[in-house]
C-alpha positions as a Markdown table, in Angstrom:
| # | Residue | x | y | z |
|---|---|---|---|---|
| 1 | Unk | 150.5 | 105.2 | 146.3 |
| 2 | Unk | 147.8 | 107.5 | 147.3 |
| 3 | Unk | 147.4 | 110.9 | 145.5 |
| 4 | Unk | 144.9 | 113.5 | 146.6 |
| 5 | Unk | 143.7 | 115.9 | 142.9 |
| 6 | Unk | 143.0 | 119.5 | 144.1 |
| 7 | Unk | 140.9 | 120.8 | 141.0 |
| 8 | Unk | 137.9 | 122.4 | 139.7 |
| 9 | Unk | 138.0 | 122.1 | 136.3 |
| 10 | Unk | 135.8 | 118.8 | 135.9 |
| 11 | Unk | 137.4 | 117.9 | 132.7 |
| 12 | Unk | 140.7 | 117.8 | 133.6 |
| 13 | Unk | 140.2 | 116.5 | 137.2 |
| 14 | Unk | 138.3 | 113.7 | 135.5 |
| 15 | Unk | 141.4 | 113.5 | 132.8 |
| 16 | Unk | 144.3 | 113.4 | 135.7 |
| 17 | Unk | 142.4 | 110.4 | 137.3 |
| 18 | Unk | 141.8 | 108.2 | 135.1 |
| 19 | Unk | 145.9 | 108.9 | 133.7 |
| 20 | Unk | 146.9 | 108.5 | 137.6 |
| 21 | Unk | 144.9 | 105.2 | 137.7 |
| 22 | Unk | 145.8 | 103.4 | 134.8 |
| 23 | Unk | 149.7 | 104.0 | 136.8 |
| 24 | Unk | 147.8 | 102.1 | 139.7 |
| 25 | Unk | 147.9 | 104.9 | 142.1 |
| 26 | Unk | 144.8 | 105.4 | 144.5 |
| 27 | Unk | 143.3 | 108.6 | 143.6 |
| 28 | Unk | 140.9 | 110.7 | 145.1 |
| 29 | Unk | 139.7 | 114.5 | 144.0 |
| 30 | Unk | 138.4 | 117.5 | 145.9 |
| 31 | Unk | 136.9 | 120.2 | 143.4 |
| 32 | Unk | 136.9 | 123.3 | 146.0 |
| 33 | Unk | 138.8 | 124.3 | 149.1 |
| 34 | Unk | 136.2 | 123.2 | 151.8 |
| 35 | Unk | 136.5 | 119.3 | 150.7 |
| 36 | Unk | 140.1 | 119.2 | 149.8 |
| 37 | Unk | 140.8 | 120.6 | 153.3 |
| 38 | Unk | 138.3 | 118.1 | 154.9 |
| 39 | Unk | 140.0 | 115.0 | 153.3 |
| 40 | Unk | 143.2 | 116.3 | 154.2 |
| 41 | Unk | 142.2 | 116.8 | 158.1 |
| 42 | Unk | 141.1 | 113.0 | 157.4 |
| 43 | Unk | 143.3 | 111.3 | 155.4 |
| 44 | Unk | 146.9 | 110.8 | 154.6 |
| 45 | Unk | 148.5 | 111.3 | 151.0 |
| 46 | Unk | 151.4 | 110.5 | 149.6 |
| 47 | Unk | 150.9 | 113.1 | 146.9 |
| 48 | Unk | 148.4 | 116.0 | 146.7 |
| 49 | Unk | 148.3 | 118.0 | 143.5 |
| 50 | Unk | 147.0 | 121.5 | 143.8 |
| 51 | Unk | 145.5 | 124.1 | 142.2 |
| 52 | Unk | 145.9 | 127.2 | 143.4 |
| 53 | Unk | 142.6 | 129.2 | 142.0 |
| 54 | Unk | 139.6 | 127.0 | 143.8 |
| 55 | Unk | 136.3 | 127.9 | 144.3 |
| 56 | Unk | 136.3 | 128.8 | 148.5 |
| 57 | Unk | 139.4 | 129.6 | 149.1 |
| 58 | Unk | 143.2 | 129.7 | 147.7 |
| 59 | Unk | 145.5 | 126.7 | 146.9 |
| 60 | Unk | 148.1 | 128.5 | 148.5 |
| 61 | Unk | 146.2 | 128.8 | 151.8 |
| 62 | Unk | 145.8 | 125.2 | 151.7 |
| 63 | Unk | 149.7 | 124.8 | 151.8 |
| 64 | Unk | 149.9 | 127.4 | 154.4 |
| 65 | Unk | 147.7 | 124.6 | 156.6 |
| 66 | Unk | 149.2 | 122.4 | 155.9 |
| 67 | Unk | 152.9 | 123.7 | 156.9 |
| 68 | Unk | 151.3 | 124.8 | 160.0 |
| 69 | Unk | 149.8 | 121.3 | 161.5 |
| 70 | Unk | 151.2 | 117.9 | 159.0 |
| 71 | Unk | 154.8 | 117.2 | 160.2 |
| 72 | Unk | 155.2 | 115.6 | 156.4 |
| 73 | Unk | 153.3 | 116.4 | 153.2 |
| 74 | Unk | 154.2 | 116.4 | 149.9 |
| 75 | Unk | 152.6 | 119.3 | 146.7 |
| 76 | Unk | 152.3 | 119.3 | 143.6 |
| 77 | Unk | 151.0 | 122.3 | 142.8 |
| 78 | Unk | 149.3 | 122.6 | 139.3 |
| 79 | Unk | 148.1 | 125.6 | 137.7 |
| 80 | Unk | 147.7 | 128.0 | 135.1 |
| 81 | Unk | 149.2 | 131.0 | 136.8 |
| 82 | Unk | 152.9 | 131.2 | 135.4 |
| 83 | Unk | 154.2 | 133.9 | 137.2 |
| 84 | Unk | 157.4 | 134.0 | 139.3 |
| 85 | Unk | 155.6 | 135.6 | 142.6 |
| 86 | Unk | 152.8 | 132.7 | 142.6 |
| 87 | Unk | 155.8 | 129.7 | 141.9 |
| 88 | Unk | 158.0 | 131.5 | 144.7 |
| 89 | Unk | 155.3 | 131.8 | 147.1 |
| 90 | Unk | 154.1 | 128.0 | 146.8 |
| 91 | Unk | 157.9 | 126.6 | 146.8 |
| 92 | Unk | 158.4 | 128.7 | 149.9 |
| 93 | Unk | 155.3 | 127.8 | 151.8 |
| 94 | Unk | 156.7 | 124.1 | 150.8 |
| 95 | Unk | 155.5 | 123.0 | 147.7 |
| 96 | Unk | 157.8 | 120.2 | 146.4 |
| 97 | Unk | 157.5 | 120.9 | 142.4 |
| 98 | Unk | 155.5 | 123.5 | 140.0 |
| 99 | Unk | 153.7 | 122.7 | 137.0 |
| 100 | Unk | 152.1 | 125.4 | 134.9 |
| 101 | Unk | 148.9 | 124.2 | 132.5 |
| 102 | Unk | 148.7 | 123.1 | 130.3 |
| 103 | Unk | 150.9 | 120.2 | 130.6 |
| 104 | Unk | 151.1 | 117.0 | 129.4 |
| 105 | Unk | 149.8 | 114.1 | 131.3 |
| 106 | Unk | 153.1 | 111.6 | 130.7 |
| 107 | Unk | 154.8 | 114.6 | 132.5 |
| 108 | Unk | 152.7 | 114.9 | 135.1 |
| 109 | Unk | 153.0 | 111.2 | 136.0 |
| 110 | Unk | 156.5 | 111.3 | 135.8 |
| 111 | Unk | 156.9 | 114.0 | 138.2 |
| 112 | Unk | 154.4 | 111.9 | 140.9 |
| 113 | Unk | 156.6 | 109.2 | 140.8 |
| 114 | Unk | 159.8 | 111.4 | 141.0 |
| 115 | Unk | 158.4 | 113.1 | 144.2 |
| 116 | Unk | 156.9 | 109.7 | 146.2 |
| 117 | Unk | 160.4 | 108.1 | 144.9 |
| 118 | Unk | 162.1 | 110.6 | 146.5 |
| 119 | Unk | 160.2 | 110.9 | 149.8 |
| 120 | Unk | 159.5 | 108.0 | 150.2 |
| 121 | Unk | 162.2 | 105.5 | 148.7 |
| 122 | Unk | 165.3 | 108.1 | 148.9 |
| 123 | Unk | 165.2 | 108.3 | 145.1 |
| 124 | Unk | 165.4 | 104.3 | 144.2 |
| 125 | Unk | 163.1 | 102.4 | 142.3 |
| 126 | Unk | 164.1 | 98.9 | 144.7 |
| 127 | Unk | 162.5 | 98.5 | 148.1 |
| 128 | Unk | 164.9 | 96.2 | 150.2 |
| 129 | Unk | 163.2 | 94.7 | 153.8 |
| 130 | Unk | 165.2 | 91.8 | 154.6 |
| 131 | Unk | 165.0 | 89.0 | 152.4 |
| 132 | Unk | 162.1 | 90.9 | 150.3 |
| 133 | Unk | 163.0 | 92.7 | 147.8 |
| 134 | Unk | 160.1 | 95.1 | 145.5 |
| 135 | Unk | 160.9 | 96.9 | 142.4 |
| 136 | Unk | 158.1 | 99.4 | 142.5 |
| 137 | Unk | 158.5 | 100.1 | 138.5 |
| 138 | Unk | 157.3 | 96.6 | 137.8 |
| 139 | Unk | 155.4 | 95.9 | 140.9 |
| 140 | Unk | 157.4 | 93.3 | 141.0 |
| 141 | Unk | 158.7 | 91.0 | 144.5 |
| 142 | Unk | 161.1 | 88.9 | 145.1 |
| 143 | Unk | 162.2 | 87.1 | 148.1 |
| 144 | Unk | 165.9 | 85.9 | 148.4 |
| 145 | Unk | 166.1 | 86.5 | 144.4 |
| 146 | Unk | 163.4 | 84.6 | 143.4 |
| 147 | Unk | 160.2 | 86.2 | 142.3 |
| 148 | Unk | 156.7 | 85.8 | 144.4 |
| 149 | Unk | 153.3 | 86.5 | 142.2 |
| 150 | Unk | 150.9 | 89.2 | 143.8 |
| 151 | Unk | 147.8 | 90.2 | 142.8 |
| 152 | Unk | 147.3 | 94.3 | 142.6 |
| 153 | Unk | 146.1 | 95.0 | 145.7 |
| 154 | Unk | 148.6 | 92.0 | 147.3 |
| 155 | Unk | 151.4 | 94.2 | 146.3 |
| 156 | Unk | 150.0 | 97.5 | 146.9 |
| 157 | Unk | 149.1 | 96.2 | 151.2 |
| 158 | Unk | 152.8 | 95.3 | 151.0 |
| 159 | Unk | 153.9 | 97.7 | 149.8 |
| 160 | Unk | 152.5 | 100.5 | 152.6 |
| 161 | Unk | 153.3 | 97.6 | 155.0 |
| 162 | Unk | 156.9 | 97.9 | 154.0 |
| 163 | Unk | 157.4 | 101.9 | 154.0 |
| 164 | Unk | 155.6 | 101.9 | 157.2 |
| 165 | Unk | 157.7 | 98.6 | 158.9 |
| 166 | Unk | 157.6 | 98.1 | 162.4 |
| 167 | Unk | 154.6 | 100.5 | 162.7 |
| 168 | Unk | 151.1 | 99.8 | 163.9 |
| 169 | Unk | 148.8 | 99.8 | 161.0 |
| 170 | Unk | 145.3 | 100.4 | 161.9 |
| 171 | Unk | 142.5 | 98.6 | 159.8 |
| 172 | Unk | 140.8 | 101.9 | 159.0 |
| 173 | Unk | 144.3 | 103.7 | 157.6 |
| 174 | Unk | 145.0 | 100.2 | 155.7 |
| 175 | Unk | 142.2 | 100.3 | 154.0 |
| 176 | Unk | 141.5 | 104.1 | 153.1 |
| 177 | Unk | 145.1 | 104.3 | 151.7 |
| 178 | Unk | 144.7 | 100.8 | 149.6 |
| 179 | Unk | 141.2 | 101.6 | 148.5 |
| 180 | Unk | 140.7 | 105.1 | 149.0 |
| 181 | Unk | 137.2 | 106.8 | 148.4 |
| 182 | Unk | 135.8 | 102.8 | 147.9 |
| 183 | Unk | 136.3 | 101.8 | 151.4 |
| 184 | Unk | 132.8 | 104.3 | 152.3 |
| 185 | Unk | 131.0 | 101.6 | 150.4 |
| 186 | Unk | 131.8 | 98.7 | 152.6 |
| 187 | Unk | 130.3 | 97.8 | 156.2 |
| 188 | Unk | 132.8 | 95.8 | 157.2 |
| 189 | Unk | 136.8 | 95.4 | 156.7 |
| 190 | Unk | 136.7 | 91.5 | 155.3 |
| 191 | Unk | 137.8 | 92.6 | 152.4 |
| 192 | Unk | 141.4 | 93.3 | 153.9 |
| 193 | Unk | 141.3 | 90.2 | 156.0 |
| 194 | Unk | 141.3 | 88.3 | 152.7 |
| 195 | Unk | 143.9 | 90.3 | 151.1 |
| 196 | Unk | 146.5 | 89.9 | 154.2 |
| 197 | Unk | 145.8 | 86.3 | 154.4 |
| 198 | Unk | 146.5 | 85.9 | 151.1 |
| 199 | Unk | 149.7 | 87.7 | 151.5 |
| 200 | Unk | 150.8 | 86.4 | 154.7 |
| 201 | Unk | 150.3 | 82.5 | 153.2 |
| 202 | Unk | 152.4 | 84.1 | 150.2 |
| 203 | Unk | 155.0 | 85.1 | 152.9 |
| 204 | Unk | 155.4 | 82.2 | 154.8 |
| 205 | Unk | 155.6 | 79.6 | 151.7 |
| 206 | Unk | 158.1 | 82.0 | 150.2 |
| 207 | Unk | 160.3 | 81.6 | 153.1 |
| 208 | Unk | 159.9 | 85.8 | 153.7 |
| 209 | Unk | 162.1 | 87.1 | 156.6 |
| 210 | Unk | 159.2 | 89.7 | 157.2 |
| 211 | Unk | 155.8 | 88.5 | 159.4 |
| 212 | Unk | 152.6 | 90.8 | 159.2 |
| 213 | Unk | 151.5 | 90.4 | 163.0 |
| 214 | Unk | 148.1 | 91.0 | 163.7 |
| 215 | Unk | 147.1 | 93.5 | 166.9 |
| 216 | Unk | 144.2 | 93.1 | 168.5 |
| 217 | Unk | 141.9 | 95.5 | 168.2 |
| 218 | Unk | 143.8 | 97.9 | 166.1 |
| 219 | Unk | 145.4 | 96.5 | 162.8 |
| 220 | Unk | 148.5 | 95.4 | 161.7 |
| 221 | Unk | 152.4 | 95.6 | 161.9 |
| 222 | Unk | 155.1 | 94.3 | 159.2 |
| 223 | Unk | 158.2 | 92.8 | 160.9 |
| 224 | Unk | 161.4 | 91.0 | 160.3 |
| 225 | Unk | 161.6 | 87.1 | 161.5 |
| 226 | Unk | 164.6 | 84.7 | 161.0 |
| 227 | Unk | 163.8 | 81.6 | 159.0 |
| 228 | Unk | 165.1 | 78.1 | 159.5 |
């Protein structure tokens, strides 16, 4: 899962990273209101925790763009302003959850995988597509019961694959939400065509009832296929 961090205390933007990544998310940071609002005109998250005192502008203001023109977002919004106004303000202006600093960092996780469970998964831990079957706790898959070894970034293209099934993946979106911020320091996408191979051979020898058809010119799409 992608997360967008929306701080500008370097210290514990720095500290929420590296605590996000050791949970294998894909994180990226914006430390003022100018660049969070650039990556979020450019990219897609599927959590963005937000500060609301930023140098440039207001957190709050950033939600308010972000009702106005993403059909689907979801906020976190950290901060060290425990009032009732500032928590009813961001909740209304659609803030999923409120955490006041300082907290601690198990918590914050916790809550990240709460939300993205919940928007994404409808609150279960078990991805079911056909025959597949991926327990996103373990990062664990299994097709028709019997378990198929992934590498990391195996399981996380599968797994966007999967919530996104039956959708037109383009290359670009693929790799920015796999990689994130690492993707600007590649000319070339090879790197994904090595990683779906991988996982299509993976697939196909695990008798999968889910293909990932290429599109010419554009990307990718995950569908389901009967097996012999």
């Amino acid at each position: 899962m992608k997360v967008l961090v929306v701080e500008d205390e370097d210290d514990l933007r720095e500290v929420i990273i590296r605590s996000l990544q050791k949970e294998n998310f894909v994180v990226e940071a914006a430390a003022d209101y100018d660049t969070a609002m650039e990556k979020l005109y450019t990219y897609e998250y599927d959590c963005i925790l937000l500060d609301i005192m930023l140098p440039g502008g207001s957190g709050l203001k950033i939600l308010e763009q972000l009702r106005q023109e993403k059909e689907e977002y979801h906020v976190i919004i950290i901060s060290a302003k425990d009032s009732v106004d500032d928590k009813v303000k961001g909740l209304d202006l659609g803030a999923d959850d409120y955490l006041v600093k300082p907290f601690h960092l198990a918590e914050l996780s916790a809550r990240v995988k709460s939300l993205v469970r919940r928007k994404k998964m409808n609150g279960d831990n078990i991805i079911q597509f056909n025959n597949l079957s991926i327990d996103t706790v373990s990062r664990c898959l299994h097709v028709s019961g019997q378990e198929v070894s992934l590498n990391r970034k195996e399981y996380d293209v599968l797994l966007y694959f999967v919530l996104n099934k039956n959708r037109v993946i383009n290359k670009t979106s693929l790799a920015e939400h796999v990689w994130g911020d690492h993707t600007d320091q590649s000319d070339n996408y090879e790197f994904i065509y090595s990683q779906v191979k991988n996982l299509r051979k993976k697939l196909k020898d695990a008798g999968a009832e889910a293909e990932i058809q290429a599109i010419y010119g554009i990307g990718y799409k995950l569908t389901g296929v009967e097996t012999a």
